[in-house]
VONUNU-904925 format. One record per atom (N, C-alpha, C): residue number from 1; x negated, y, z negated; atom name. Coordinates in steps of 0.2 Angstrom, whole numbers. Each point is the difference from the previous one (the first is absolute). Layout:
! VONUNU-904925
 num    xx    yy    zz atomo
 NUM     X     Y     Z    CA
...
END
This chain:
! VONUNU-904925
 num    xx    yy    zz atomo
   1    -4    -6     0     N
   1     4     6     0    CA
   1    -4     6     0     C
   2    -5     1    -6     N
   2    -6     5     4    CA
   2    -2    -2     3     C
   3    -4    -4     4     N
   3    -2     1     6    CA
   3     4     4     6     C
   4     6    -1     0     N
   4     3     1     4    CA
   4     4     7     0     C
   5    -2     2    -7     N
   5     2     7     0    CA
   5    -6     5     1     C
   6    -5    -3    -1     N
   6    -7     2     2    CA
   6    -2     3     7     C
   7     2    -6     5     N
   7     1    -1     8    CA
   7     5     8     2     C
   8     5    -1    -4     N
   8     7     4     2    CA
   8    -6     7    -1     C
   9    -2     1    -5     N
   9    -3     7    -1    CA
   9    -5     2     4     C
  10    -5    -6     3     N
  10    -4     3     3    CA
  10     1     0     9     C
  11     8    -3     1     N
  11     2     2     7    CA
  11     4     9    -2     C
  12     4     0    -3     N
  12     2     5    -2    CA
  12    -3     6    -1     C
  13    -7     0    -1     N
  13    -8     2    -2    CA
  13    -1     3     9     C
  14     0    -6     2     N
  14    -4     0     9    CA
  14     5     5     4     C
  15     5     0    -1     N
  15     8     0     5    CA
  15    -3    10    -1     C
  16     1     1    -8     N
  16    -1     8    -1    CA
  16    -5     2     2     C
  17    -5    -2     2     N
  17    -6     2    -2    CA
  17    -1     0    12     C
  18     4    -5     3     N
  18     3     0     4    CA
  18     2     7     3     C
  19     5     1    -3     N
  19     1     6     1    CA
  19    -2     5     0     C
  20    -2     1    -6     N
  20    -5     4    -1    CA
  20    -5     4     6     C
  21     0    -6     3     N
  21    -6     1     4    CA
  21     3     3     7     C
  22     7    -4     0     N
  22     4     2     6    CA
  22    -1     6     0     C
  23     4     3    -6     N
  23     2     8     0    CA
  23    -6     5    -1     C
  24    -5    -4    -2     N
  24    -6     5     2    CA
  24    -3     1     9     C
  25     1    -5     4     N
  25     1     1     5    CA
  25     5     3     4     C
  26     6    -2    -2     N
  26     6     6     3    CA
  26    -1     9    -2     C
  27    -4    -1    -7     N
  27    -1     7     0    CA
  27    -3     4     2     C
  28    -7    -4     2     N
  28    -5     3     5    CA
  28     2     3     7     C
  29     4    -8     2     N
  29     4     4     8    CA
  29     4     4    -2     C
  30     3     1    -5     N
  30     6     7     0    CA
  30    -4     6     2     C
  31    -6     0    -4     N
  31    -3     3    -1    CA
  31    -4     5     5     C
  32    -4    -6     7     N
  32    -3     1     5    CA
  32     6     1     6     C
  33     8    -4    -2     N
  33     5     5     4    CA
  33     1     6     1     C
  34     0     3    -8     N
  34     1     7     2    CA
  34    -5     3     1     C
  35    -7    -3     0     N
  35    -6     6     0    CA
  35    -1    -2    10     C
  36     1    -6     3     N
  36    -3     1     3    CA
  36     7    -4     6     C
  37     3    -1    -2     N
  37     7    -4     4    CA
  37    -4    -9     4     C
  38     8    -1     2     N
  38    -2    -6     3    CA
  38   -10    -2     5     C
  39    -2     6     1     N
  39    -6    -1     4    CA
  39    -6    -3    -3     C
  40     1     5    -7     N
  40    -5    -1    -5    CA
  40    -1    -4    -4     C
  41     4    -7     3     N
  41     1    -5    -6    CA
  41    -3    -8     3     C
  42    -6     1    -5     N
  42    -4    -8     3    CA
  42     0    -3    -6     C
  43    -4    -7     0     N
  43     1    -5    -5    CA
  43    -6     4    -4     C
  44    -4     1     4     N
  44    -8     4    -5    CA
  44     1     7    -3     C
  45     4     2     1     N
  45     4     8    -3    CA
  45     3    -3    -7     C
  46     3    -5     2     N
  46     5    -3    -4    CA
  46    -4    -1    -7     C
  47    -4    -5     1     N
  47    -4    -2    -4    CA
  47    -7     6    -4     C
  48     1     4     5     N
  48    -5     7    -4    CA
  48     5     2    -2     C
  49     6     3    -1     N
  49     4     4    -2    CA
  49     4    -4    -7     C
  50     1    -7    -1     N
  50     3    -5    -5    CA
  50    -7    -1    -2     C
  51    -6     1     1     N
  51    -5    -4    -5    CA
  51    -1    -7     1     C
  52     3    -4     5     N
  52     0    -4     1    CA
  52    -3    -3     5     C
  53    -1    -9     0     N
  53    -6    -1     5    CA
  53     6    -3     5     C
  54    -3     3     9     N
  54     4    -4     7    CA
  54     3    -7    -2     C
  55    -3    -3    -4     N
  55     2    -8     2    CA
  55     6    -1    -6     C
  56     0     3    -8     N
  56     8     2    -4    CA
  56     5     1     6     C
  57    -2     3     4     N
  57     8     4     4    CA
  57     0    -2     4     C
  58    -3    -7     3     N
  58     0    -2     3    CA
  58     3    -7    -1     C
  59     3    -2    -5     N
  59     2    -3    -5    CA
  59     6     1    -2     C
  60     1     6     2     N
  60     8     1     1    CA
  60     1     2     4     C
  61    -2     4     5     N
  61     4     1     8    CA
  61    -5    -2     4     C
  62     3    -1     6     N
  62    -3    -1     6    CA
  62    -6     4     1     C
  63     3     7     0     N
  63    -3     4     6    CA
  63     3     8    -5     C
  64    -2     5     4     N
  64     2     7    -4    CA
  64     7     2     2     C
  65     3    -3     5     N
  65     7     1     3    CA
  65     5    -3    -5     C
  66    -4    -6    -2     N
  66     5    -3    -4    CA
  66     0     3    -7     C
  67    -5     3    -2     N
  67     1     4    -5    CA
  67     1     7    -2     C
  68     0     4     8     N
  68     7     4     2    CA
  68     6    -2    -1     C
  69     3    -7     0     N
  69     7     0    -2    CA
  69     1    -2    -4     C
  70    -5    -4    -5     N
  70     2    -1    -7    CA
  70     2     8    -2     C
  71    -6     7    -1     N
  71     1     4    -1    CA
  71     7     4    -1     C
  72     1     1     7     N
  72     8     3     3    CA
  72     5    -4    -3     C
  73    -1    -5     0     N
  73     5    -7    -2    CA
  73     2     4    -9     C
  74    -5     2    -2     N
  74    -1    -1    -8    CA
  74     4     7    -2     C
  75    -3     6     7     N
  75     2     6    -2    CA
  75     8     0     0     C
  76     4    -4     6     N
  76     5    -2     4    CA
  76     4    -1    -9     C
  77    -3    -8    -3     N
  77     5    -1    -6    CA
  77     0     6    -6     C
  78    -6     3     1     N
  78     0     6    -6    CA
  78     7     5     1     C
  79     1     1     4     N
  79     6     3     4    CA
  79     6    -4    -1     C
  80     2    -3     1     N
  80     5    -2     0    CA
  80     0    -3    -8     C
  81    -3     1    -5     N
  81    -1    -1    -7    CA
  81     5     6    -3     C
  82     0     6     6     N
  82     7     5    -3    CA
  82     6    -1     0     C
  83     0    -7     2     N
  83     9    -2     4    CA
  83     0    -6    -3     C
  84     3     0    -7     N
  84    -2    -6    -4    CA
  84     6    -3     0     C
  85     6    -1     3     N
  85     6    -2     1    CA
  85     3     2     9     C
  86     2    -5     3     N
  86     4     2     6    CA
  86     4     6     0     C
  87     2     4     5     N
  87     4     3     0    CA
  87     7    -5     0     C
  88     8     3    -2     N
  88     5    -3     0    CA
  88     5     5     6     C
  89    -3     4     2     N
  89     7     2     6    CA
  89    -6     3     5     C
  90     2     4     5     N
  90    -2     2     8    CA
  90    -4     6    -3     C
  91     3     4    -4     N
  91    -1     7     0    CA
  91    -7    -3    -5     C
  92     0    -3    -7     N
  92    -4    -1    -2    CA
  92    -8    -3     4     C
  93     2    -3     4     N
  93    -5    -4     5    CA
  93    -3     4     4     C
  94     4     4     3     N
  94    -3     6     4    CA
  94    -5     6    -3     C
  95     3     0    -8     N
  95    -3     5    -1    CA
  95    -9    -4    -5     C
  96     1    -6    -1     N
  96    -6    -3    -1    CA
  96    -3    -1     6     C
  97     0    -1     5     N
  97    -4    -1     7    CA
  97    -2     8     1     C
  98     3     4    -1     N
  98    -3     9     0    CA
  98    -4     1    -8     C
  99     0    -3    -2     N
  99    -5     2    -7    CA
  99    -7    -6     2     C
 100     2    -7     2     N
 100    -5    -3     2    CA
 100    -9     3     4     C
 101     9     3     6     N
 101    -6     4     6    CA
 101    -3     6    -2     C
 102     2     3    -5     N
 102    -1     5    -3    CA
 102    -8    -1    -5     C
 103     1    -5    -3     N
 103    -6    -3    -5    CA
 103    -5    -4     5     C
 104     4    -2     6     N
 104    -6    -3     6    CA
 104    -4     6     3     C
 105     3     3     1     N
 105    -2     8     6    CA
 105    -6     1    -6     C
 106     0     3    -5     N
 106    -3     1    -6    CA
 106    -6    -4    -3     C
 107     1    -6     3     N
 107    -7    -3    -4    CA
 107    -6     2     4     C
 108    -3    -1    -6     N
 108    -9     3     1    CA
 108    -3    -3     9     C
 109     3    -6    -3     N
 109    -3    -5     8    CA
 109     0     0     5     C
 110    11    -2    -2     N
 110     3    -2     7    CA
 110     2    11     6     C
 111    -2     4    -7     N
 111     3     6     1    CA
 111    -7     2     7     C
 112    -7    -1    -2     N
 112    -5     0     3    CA
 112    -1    -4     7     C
 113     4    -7     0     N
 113     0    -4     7    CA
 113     6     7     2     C
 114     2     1    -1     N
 114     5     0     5    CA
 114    -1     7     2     C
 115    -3     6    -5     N
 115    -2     6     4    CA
 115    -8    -2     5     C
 116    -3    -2    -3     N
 116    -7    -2     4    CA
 116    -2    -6     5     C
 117     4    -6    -2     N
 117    -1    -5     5    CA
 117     7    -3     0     C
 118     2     2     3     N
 118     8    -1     0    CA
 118     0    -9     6     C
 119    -6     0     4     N
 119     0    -4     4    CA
 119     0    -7    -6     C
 120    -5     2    -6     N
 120    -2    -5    -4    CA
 120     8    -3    -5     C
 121     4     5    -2     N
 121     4     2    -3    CA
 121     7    -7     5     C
 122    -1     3     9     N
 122     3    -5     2    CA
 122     0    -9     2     C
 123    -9     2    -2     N
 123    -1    -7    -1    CA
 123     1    -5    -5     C
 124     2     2    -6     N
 124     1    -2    -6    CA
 124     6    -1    -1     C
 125     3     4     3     N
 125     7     0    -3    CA
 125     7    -4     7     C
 126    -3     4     6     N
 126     4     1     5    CA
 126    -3    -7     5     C
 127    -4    -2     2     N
 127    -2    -6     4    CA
 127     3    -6    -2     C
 128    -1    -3    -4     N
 128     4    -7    -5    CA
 128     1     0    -6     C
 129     4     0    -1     N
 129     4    -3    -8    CA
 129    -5    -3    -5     C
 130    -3     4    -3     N
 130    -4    -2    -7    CA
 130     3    -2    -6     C
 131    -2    -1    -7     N
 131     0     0    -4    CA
 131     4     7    -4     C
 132    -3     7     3     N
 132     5     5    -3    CA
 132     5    -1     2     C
 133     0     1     7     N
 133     9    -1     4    CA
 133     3    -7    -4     C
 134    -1    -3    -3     N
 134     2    -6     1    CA
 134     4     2    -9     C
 135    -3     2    -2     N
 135     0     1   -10    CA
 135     7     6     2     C
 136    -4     4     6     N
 136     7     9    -1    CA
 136     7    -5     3     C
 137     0    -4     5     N
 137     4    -3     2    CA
 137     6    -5    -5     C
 138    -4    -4    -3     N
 138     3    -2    -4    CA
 138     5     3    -5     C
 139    -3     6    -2     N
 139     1     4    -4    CA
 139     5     5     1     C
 140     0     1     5     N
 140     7     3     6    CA
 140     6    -6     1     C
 141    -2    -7     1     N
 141     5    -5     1    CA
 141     3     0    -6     C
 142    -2     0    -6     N
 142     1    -1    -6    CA
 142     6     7    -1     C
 143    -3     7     0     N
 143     5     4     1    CA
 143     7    -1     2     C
 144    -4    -3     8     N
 144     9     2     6    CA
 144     5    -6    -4     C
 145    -3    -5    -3     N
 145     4    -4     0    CA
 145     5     1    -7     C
 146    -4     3    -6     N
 146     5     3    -5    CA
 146     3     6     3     C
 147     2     3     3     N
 147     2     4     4    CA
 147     5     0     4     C
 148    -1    -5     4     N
 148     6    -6     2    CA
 148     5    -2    -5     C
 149    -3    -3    -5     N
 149     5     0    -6    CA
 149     5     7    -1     C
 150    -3     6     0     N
 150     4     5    -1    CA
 150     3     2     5     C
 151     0    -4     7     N
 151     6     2     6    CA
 151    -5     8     2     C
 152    -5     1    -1     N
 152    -2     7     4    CA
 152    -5    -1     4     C
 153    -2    -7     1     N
 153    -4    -2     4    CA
 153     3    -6     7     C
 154     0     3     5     N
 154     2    -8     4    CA
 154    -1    -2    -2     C
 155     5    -7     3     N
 155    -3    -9    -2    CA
 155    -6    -1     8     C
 156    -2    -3    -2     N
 156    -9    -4     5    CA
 156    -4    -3    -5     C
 157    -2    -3     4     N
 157    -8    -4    -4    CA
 157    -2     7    -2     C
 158    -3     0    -7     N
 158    -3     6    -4    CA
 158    -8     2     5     C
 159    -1    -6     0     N
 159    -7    -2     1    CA
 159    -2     4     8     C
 160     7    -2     5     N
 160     0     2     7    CA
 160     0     8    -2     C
 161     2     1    -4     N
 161     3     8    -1    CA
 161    -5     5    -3     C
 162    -4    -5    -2     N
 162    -5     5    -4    CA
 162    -5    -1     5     C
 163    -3    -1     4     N
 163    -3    -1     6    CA
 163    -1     6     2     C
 164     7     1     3     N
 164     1     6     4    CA
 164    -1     6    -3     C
 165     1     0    -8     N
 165     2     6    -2    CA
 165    -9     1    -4     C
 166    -2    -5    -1     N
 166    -9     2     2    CA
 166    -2     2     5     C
 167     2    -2     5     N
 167    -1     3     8    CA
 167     2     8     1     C
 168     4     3    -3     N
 168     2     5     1    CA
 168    -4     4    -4     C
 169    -2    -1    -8     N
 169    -2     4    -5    CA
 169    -9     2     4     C
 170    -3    -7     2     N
 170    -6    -1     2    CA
 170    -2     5     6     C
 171     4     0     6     N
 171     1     6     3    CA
 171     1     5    -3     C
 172     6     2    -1     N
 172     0     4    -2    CA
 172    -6     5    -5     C
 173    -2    -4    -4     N
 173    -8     3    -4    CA
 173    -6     1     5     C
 174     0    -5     4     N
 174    -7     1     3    CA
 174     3     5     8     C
 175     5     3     2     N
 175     1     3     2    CA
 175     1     8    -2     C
 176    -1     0    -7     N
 176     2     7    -3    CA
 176    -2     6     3     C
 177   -11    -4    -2     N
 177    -4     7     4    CA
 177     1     2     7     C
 178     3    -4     4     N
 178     3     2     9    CA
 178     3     4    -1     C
 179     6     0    -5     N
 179     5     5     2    CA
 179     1     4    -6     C
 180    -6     2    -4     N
 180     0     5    -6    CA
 180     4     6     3     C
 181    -2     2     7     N
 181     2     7     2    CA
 181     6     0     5     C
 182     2    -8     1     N
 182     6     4     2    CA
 182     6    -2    -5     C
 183    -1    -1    -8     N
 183     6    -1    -5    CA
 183    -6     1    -6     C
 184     3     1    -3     N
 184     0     4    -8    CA
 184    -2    -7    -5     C
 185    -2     1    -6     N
 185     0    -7    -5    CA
 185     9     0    -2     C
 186     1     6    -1     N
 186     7    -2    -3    CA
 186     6    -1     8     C
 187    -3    -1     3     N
 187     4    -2     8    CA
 187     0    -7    -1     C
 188    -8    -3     0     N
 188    -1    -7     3    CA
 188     2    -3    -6     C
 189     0     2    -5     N
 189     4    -5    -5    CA
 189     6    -1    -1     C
 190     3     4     3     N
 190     9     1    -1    CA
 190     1    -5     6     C
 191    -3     0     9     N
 191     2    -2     4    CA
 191    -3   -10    -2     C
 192    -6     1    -2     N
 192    -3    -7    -1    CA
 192     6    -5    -7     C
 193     1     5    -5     N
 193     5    -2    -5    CA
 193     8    -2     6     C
 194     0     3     4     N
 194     9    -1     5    CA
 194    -5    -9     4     C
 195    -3     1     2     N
 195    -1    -8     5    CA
 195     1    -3    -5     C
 196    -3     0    -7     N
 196    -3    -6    -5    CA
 196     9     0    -3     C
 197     4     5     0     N
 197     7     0    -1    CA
 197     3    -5     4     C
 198    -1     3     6     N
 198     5    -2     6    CA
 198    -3    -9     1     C
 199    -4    -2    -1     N
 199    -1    -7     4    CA
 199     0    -3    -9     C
 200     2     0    -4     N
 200     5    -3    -7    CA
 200     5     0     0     C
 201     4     6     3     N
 201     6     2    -1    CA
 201     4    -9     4     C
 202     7    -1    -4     N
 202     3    -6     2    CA
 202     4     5     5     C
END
């Protein structure tokens, strides 16, 4: 029986200490994202900037792409840690999707890809369905579906629905700076809150 509680504490030991080591690597990349964006991010930055030796990090990702998305991925759930419950009706939902994008636009990061490498910004986000999209998705599906409960959301697969209405928000964002001059902030969020209305409305 101690033995075996012995074992328990010394994986429980490795697991944190695991982490530990994650998050001193995802802090480095946060770190070298905003100083230097997606360009400036190699495994050997990584490892000067964590203190740490190429082969630890290599040890938990592939390559520095992949450790570009653990990062965003991480930033992605810190965000959504403001929305600790689903919304329960349409108006509710829409106005969490405009506080989201609000807190997206706004982070240190993802705020920096998308004034500066807006290309890099659409490769993360926009080319294939990652790990972030996949977390903000669910987390939309989960929404429309309590939402549906309260009749202020059409009936559809949640899942189908929240697809689309990522598709609109994601544009919509990564189009802001094209048309800063021909609509206002308090324009583009009035017209952007009507689509995100109009494609829920039953």
């Amino acid at each position: 029986m101690e033995e075996r509680q012995r074992v328990g504490a010394v994986t429980e030991s490795n697991e944190a200490a695991s982490d530990a080591t994650r998050s001193r690597i995802l802090d480095a990349a946060d770190a070298l994202l905003q100083r230097r964006g997606v360009r400036g991010m190699t495994v050997a930055e990584l490892a000067r900037r964590s203190g740490l030796s190429r082969p630890t990090i290599y040890r938990y990702w592939n390559d520095a792409d992949d450790v570009i998305r653990a990062a965003l991925l991480r930033r992605v759930v810190v965000i959504l840690g403001h929305f600790p419950r689903p919304a329960s009706s349409r108006r509710e939902l829409v106005d969490d999707v405009l506080r989201f994008i609000s807190r997206f636009r706004t982070d240190a990061v993802y705020a920096r890809l998308l004034a500066d490498e807006p290309e890099s910004f659409t490769r993360y986000t926009l080319q294939r369905v990652g790990s972030s999209q996949r977390v903000i998705l669910d987390w939309l599906a989960r929404a429309i579906a309590s939402a549906q409960d309260d009749h202020s959301v059409r009936r559809g697969d949640p899942q189908e629905i929240s697809v689309m209405l990522l598709l609109i928000a994601q544009s919509a964002v990564l189009s802001h700076g094209t048309v800063s001059e021909l609509i206002d902030e308090a324009g583009w969020e009035r017209e952007l809150r009507a689509a995100l209305d109009g494609h829920l409305r039953p």
